[in-house]
N, C-alpha and C positions, 0 to 999 in steps of 0.2 A: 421670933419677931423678924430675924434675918428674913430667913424664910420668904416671910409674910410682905414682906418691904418689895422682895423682887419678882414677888407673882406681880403684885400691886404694876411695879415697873413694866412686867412684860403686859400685863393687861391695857396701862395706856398705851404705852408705844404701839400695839397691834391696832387700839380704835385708832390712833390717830393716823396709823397707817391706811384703814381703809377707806379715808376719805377720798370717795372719786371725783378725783380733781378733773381731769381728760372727760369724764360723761357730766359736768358741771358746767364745764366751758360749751363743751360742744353745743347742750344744749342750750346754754347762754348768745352767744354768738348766732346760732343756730335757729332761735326759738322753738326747739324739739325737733327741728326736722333732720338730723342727723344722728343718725347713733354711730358713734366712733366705735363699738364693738364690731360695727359690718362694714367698715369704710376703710379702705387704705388695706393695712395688714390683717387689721381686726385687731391690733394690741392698744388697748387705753393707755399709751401713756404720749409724751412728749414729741417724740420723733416723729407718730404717727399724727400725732394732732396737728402739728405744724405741717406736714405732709398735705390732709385733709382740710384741714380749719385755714390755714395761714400761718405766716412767721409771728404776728403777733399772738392769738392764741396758744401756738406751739411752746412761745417762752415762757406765758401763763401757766401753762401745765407745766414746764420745766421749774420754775420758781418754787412751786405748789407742790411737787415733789421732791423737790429735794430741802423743802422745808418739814416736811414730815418726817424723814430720817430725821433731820439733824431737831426738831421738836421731840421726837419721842427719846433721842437720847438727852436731850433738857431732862424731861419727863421723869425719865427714869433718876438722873442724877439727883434731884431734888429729892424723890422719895427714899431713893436704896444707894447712893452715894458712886463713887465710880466705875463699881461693880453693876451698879443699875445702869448706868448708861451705856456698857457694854448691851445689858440685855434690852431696854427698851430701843438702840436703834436696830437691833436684829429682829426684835420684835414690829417694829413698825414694817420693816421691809414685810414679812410675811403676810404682815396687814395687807401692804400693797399690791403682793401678789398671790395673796389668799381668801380675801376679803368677805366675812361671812355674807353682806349685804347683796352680793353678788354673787351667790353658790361656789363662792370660793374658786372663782374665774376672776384673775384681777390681769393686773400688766408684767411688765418682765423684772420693775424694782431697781434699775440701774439708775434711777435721777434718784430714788429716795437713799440707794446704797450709797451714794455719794455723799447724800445727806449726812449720813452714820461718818463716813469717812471726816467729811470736815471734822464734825465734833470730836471724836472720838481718836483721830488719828490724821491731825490737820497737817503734820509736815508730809504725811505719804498724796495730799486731794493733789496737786500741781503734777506728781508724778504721775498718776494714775489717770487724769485726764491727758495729760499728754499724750499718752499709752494710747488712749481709746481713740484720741482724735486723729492723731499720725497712723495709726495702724489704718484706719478708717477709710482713709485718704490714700492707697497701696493700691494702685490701679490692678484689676485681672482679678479682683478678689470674689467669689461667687456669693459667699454670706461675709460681708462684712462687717456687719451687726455682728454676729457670731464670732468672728474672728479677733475683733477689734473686745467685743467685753472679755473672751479668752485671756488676750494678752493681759489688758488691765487687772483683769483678776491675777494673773498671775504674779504681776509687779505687786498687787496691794497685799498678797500672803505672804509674800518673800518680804516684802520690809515688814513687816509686821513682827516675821521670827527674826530678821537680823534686829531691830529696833530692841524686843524684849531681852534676848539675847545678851545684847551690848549695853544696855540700859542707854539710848542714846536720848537727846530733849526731842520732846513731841510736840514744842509751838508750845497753843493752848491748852492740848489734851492733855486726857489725866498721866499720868507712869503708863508706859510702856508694859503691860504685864501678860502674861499666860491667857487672862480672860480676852485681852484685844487676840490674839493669836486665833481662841475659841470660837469667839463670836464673828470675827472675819469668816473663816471654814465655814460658821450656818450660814452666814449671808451668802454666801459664793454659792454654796449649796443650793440654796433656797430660789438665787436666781435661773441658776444651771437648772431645775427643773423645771423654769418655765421656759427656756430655749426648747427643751425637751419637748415640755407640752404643742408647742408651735409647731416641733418639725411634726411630731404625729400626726397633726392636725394639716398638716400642708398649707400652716400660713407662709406669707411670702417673707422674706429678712427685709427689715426696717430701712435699712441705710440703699438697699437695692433694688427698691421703687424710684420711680420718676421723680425728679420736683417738681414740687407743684407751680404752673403756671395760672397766673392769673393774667395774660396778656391779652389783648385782643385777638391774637393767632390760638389762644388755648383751644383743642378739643374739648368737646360737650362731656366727656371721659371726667377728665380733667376737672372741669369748671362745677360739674353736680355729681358730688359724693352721694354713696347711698342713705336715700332718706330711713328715718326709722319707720317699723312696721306702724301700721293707727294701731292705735288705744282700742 
C-alpha cells in the first residue's frame, strides 16, 4: 500500500507539472499568434515569457509555475504523507520539463523547483533565491542563467545535508530527513539536463537576452515576436 500511495503521489505531481502555463498565457494574451517555443530563447517558461509577452504575462507564468511544484508536493502529501511530498514536488518538476503533452520538450523547471522548495524545504526558498538573483545581477557573466541556477542549486543541496544532518526547524516543512536530501539531487538533476538540452541545441541563456522594450523607440525585432506556424 506504501508502495501504492507514492506511485499515486508521483503520478499527480508529474500531471500537474505538465500543465503548460508559458504556451496558455502566450496564447491567451496572444490570441495564438505567438508560440513561445520559437520566441525569445525558445524555453516556455517565465523568464522568457516575460522577455517575449511582457512583465505582466511573465509573472503569470511565474505564479503558475511555481504553483505547480509547491501543488504537487500538496498532492503528494495528502495521498503518501511526507514522504509523498518529497516525491510529488520532484515529480511535478519532471512534469515541467518533460511533459508527455509536449514530446517531452518542456522548460528548464526552476519557477516550479522553487515551488518544491517552498513546500518542502521553506527556510532554505529566501536563501536560495537570493543566490539566483545576486549571482544574476554579477556583471561580465556570459551565461547567467547557468551560472546564477548553478549557485542556487548548490546553496539548496548544501543546506539540505546540513539541515538533515543537524536536525535543524524547517518553517512549515516536514523534518528535515534523507528523502529531502534525495529528492533535492533529482530535481537539480532533472533541471541540470535541461540546461544541457539548451546548450546542444544552441539556445541562447535566458537572463542574456535583451529586455524587452515596448517603447515607442522599440525595434520591430523587439516589438513582433515570432508568430506561430498556421494550423
Amino acid at each position: 500500500m506504501r508502495v501504492a500511495r507514492l506511485l499515486a503521489a508521483a503520478v499527480l505531481g508529474y500531471f500537474l507539472g505538465t500543465v503548460p502555463s508559458a504556451d496558455i498565457v502566450a496564447r491567451r494574451v496572444t490570441n495564438g499568434r505567438v508560440d513561445i517555443r520559437r520566441a525569445g530563447s525558445g524555453n516556455p517558461g517565465a523568464v522568457n515569457a516575460g522577455r517575449v509577452l511582457g512583465a505582466n504575462p511573465g509573472r503569470a507564468v511565474l505564479i503558475a509555475d511555481v504553483a505547480k511544484g509547491f501543488l504537487g508536493c500538496t498532492a503528494g502529501k495528502v495521498v503518501a504523507g511526507e514522504l509523498g511530498a518529497h516525491v510529488g514536488g520532484t515529480a511535478a518538476v519532471l512534469g515541467h520539463c518533460y511533459p508527455i503533452w509536449s514530446d517531452f520538450d518542456g522548460g528548464k523547471g526552476l519557477a516550479t523547483s522553487f515551488g518544491q522548495c517552498l513546500h518542502t524545504f521553506p527556510v532554505a526558498a529566501p536563501v536560495d533565491l537570493g543566490l539566483a538573483v545576486g549571482v544574476a545581477r554579477v556583471p561580465g557573466l556570459r551565461r547567467p542563467g547557468l551560472v546564477s541556477t548553478a549557485a542556487a542549486s548548490i546553496g539548496w543541496l548544501a543546506m539540505s545535508l546540513v539541515w538533515w544532518r543537524r536536525q535543524l526547524p524547517n518553517s512549515w516543512g516536514p523534518r528535515p530527513s534523507a528523502a529531502l536530501v534525495v529528492a533535492n539531487c533529482a530535481t537539480v538533476a532533472i533541471v541540470a539536463s535541461r540546461f544541457v538540452t539548451a546548450h546542444r541545441r544552441g539556445q541562447p541563456d535566458d537572463l542574456a537576452l535583451p529586455e524587452r522594450d515596448d517603447g515607442p523607440h522599440a525595434s520591430d525585432h523587439q516589438k513582433s515576436p515570432k508568430l506561430a506556424p498556421p494550423m
